[in-house]
C-alpha positions in Angstrom: 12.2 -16.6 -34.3 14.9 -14.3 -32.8 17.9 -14.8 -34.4 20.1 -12.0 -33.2 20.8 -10.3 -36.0 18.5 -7.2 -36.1 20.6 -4.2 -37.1 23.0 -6.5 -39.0 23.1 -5.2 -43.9 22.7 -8.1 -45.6 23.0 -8.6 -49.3 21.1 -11.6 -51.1 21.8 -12.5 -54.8 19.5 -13.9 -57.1 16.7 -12.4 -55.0 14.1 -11.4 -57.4 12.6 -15.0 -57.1 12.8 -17.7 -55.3 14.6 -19.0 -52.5 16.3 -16.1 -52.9 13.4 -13.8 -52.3 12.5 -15.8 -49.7 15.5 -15.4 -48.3 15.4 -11.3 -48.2 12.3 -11.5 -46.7 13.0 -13.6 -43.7 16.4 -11.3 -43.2 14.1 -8.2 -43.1 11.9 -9.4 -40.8 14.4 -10.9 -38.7 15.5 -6.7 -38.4 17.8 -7.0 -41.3 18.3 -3.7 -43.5 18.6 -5.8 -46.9 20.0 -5.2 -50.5 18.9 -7.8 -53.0 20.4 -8.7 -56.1 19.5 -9.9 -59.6 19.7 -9.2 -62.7 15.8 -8.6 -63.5 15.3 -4.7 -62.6 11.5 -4.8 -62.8 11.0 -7.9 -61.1 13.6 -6.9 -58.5 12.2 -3.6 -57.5 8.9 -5.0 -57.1 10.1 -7.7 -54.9 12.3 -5.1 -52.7 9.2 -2.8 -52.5 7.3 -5.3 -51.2 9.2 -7.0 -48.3 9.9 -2.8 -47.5 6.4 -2.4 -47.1 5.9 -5.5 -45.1 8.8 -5.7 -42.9 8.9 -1.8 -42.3 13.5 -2.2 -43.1 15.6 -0.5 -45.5 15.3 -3.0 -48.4 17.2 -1.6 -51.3 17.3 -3.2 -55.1 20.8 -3.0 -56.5 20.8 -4.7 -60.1 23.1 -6.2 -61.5 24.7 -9.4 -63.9 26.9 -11.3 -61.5 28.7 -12.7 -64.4 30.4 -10.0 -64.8 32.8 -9.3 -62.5 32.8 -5.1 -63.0 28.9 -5.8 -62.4 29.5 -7.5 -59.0 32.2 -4.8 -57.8 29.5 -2.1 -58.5 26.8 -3.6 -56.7 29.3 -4.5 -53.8 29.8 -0.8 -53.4 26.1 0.1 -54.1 24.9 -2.1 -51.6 27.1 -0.8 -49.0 26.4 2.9 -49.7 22.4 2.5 -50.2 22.4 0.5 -46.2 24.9 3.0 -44.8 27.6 0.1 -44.1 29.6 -2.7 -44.5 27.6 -6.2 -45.1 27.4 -8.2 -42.6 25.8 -11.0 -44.3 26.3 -12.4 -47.4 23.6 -15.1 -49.3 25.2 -15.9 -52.4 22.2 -17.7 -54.5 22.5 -16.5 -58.1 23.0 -18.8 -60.8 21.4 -22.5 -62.3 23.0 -24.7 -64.8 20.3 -26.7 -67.5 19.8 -30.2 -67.3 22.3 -31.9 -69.7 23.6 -35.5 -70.4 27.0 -36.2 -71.8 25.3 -36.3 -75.4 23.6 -32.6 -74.8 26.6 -30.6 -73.1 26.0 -27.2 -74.4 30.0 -25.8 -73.1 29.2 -22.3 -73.6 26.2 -22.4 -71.2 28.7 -24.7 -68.6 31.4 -21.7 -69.0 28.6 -19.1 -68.1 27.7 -21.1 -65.6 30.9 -21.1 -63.9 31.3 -17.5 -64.4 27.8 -16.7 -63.0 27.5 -19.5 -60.3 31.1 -20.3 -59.2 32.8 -17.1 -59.7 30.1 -14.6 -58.7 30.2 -16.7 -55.5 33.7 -16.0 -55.0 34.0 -12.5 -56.5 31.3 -11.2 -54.1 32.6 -13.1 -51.1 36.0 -11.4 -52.0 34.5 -8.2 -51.7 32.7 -8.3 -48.4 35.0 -10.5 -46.8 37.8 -7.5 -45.9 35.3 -5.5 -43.9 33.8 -9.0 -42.0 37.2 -9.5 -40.6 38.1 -6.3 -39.6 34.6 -6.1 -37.4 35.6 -9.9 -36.4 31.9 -10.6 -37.5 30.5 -12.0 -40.7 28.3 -14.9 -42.2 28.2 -15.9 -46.0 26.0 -18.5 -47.0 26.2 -19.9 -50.3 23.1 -22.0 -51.8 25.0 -25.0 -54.2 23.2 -27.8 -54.8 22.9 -31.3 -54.2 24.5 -32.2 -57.1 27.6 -31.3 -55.7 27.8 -34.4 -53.8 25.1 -36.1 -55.4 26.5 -36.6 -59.4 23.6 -37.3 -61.7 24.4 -38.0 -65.1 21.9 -35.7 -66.5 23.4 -33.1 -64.5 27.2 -33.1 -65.7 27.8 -29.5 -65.7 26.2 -28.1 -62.9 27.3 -31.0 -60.5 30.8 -30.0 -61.7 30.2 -26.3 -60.3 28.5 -27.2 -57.4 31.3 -29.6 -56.6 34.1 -26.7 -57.2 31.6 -24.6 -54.6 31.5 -27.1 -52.2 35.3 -27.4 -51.9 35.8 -23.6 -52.5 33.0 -23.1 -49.1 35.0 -25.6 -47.0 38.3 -24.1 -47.6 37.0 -20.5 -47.3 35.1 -21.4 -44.0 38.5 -22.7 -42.7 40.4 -19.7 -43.3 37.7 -17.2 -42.0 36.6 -19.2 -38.5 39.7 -17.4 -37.0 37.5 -14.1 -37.6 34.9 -14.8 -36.5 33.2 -14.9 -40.0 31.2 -18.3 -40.4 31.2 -19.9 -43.9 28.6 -22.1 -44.9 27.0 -24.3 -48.1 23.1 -25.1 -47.8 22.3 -28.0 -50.7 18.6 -28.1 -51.5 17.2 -30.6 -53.3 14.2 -29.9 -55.6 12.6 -26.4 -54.7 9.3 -25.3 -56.2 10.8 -22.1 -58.5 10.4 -20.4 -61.6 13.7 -22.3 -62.5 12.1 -26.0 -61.3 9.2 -25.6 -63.7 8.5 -27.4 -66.9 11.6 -27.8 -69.0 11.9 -29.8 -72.5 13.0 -32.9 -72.2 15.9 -34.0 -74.5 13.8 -36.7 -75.5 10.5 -34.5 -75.8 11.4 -33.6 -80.0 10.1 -37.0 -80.8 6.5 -37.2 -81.2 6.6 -40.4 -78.8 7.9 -38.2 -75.8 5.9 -35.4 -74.4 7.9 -32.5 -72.9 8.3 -34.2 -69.2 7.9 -32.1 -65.8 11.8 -31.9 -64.9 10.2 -31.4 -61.1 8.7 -34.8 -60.9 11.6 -36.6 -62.4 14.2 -34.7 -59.9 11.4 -36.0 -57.0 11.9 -39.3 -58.3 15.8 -39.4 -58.7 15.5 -38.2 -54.8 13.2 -40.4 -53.3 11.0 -37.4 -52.3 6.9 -37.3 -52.6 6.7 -33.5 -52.6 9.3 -30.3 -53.6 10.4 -27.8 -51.0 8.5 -24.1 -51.1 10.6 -21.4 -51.2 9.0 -19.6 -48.2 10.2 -22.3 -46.0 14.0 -22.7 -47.4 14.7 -19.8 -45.2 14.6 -21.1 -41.7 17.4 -23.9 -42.3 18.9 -21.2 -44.3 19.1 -19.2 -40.9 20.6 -21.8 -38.5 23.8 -20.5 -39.8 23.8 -16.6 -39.4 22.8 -16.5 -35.5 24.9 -13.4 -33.7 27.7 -14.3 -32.3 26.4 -14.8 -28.8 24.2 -17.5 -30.0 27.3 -19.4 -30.7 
């Protein structure tokens, strides 16, 4: 597909895996000079290498923790210099919360959460956001979570991020539509990643109960017969960073 956008930096977190791999691939070969995000240099580079290679585009690795918010500003600025301008396109996707249950909240892991998910979201999207509206051109898609609008009572923590994302999208996509810079939040249900595979159940410490496949219990809490693949997250991903002309 031609989506309009070859020429246009963009900058993909939590892209060493993934959707959000998947994600820096399909913006390179739509034409897209990329910098991808994560916090796994090895993994990263190796990724970035190889959509280089395959897409013949700039495709930088820049990594970094986006919990921490001197971490975020760096890459911000690394990004930038290493495509030769101001990001166009923003995919914020770093970030998961564990499975938990009112009995197992872990409040440490929900406070990291917030600051890797919820406020690297935001910290990033402050950053690029200046140069967007001064070109009166910009998209930032942030990947959330059905469990934003879908409370599950073994997910109490990361429903309560991905709700506070939800809300923060709507209201940021409201104040940026006068600039021409298009806010969005894409809510995937269960995707076949690293972070979907086999967890310990809560339950799995007694000899009765096995570890379970948290995959095939998500399925089942959706109503689905299959996961989604990474690879093809992309193209509803892309609905919503067409050029402007395609508007």
């Amino acid at each position: 597909m031609d989506l309009g956008i070859k020429g246009k930096r963009a900058l993909v977190t939590g892209a060493s895996l993934g959707i959000g791999r998947a994600v820096a691939a399909e913006m390179a070969h739509e034409g897209c000079d990329v910098a991808m995000v994560a916090r796994t240099e090895d993994t990263l580079r190796r990724a970035a290498d190889d959509i280089a290679r395959a897409s013949g585009r700039r495709v930088v690795a820049v990594p970094a923790d986006a919990s921490v918010p001197e971490a975020i500003a760096n890459a911000a600025q690394e990004a930038s210099e290493k495509l030769g301008a101001p990001i166009d396109i923003l995919v914020n996707n770093a970030g998961s919360t564990p499975e938990d249950g009112i009995d197992q909240l872990d409040f440490a892991k929900w406070q990291y959460s917030i600051s890797l998910k919820q406020f690297g979201y935001a910290r990033f999207a402050q950053l690029v956001l200046p140069a967007m509206r001064a070109q009166k051109w910009g998209r930032i898609v942030n990947v959330i979570g059905r469990s934003g609008h879908q409370p599950r009572p073994v997910y109490l923590a990361g429903g309560a991020v991905n709700a506070g994302l939800l809300n923060f999208t709507k209201a940021l996509g409201e104040d940026c539509a006068k600039d021409n810079v298009l806010v969005t939040g894409v809510n995937p249900g269960p995707i076949d990643t690293p972070a979907g595979e086999v967890y310990a159940s809560p339950l799995s410490g007694l000899a009765a109960f096995p570890p379970i496949n948290m995959m095939v219990v998500r399925l089942r809490a959706c109503r689905l017969a299959a996961s989604g693949r990474p690879r093809k997250s992309p193209q509803s991903f892309f609905f919503y960073a067409p050029n402007a002309r395609a508007l």
